[in-house]
C-alpha positions in Angstrom: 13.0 -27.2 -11.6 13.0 -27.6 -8.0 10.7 -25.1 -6.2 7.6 -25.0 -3.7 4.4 -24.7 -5.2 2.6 -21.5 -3.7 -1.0 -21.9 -3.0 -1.8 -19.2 -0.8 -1.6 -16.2 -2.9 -2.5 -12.5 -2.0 -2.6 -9.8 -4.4 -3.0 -6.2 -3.1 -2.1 -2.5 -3.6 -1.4 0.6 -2.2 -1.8 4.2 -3.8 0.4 7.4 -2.9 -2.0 10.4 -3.7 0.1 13.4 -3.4 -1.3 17.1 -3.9 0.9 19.0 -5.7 -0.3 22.1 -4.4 0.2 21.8 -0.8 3.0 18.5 -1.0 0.8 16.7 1.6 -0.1 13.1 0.8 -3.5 11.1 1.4 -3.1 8.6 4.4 -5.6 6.5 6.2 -5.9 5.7 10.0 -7.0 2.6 9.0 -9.1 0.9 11.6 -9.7 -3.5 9.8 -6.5 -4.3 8.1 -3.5 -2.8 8.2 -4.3 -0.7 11.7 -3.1 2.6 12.1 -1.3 5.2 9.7 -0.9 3.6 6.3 -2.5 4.3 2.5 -5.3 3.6 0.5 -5.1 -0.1 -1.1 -6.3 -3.7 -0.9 -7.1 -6.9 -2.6 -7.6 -7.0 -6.4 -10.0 -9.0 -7.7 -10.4 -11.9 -10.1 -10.2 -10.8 -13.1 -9.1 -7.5 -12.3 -5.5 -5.9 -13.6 -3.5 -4.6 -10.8 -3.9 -1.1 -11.9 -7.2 -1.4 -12.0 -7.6 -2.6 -9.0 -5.6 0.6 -7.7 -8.3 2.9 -9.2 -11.2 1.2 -7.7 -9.8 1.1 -4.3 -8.9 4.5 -4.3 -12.2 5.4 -5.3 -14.0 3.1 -2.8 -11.5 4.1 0.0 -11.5 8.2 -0.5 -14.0 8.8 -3.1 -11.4 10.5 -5.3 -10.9 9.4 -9.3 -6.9 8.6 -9.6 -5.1 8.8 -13.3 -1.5 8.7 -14.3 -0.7 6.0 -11.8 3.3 5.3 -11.5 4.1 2.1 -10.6 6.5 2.2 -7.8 7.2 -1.5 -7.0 6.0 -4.1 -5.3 6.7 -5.5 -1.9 6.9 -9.3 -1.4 6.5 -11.1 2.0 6.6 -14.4 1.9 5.3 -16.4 5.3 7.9 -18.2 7.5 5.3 -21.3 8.5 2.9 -21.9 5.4 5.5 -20.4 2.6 2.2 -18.6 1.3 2.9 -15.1 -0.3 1.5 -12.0 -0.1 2.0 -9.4 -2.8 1.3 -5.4 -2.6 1.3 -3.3 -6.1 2.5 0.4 -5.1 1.6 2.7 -7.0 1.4 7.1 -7.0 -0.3 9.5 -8.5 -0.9 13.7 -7.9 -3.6 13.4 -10.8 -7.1 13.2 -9.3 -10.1 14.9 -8.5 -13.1 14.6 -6.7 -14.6 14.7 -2.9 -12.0 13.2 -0.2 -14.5 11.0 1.9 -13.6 11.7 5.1 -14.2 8.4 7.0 -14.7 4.9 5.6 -15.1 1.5 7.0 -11.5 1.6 6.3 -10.5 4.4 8.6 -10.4 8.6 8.7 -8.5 9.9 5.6 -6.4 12.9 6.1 -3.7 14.9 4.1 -0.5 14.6 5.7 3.1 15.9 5.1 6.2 13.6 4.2 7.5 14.5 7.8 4.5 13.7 9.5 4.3 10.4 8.2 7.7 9.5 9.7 6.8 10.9 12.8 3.7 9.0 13.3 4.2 6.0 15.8 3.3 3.0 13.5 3.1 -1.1 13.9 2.2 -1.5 10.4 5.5 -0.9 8.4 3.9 2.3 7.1 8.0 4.2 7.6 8.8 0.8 5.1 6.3 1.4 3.1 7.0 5.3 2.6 10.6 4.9 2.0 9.4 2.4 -1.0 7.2 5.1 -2.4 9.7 7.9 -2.0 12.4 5.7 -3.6 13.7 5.6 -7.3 16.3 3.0 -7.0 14.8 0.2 -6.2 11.6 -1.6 -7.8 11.0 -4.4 -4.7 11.3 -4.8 -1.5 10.9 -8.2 0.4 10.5 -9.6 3.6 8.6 -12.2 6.0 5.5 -12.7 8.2 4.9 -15.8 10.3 1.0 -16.2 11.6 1.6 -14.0 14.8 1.7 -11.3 12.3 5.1 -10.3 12.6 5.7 -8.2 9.5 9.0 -7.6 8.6 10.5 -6.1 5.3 14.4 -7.1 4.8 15.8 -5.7 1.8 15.1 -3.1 -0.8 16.5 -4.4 -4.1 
């Protein structure tokens, strides 16, 4: 086989909450990683299934309790200098319950329509990331970042 070795792996995840009730879905102005408009998610743990990992995060990031998770992909960057990889699990849900924590050390959660979300002005690929959870024809997308953080997704496949 002739391949690169990877070394610098990152795992992460991102959940779509929706409420069926009103159609709005759970976003975060995220304020560390990630900045602005974007979902709840992040790194799963050793040890840890992706799914999981989902469930804990969206508990530590909104205070909600998430079931019935879909999976709806994953997106796959890989860098353009190092060749490391970065992986993101996306997964939905409209089965929960629970308080919505209003601010973490994440960011300020609100519910937010479909439309809103593409209106929001965003550097983080959240539009990308949307169309990925919105999508049923495609199960990855992939794309690049070099280390100025320049984020890119490429194809949907």
């Amino acid at each position: 086989m002739d391949g690169k070795t990877v070394n610098n792996v990152e795992i992460t995840n991102m959940i779509f909450i929706q409420d069926m009730a009103t159609g709005k879905v759970l976003a975060q102005n995220r304020v560390k990683n990630w900045r602005g408009w974007s979902f709840p998610g992040g790194h799963v743990e050793d040890g840890e299934s992706f799914y999981a990992s989902a469930v804990r995060e969206a508990k530590e990031e909104t205070g909600l309790n998430v079931r019935n998770l879909k999976s709806c992909g994953v997106i796959h960057w890989t860098n353009t200098v190092n060749h490391g990889r970065y992986l993101t699990f996306l997964y939905k849900t409209s089965d929960f319950d629970g308080e919505l924590l209003k601010e973490t050390k994440e960011g300020a959660n609100a519910w937010m329509g479909v439309d809103e979300l593409f209106a929001a002005e965003s550097d983080n690929l959240l539009h990308e990331i949307l169309e990925m959870f919105l999508r049923d024809d495609c199960g990855e997308a992939f794309g690049s970042w070099s280390n100025d953080d320049d984020w890119r997704i490429y194809e949907y496949l």
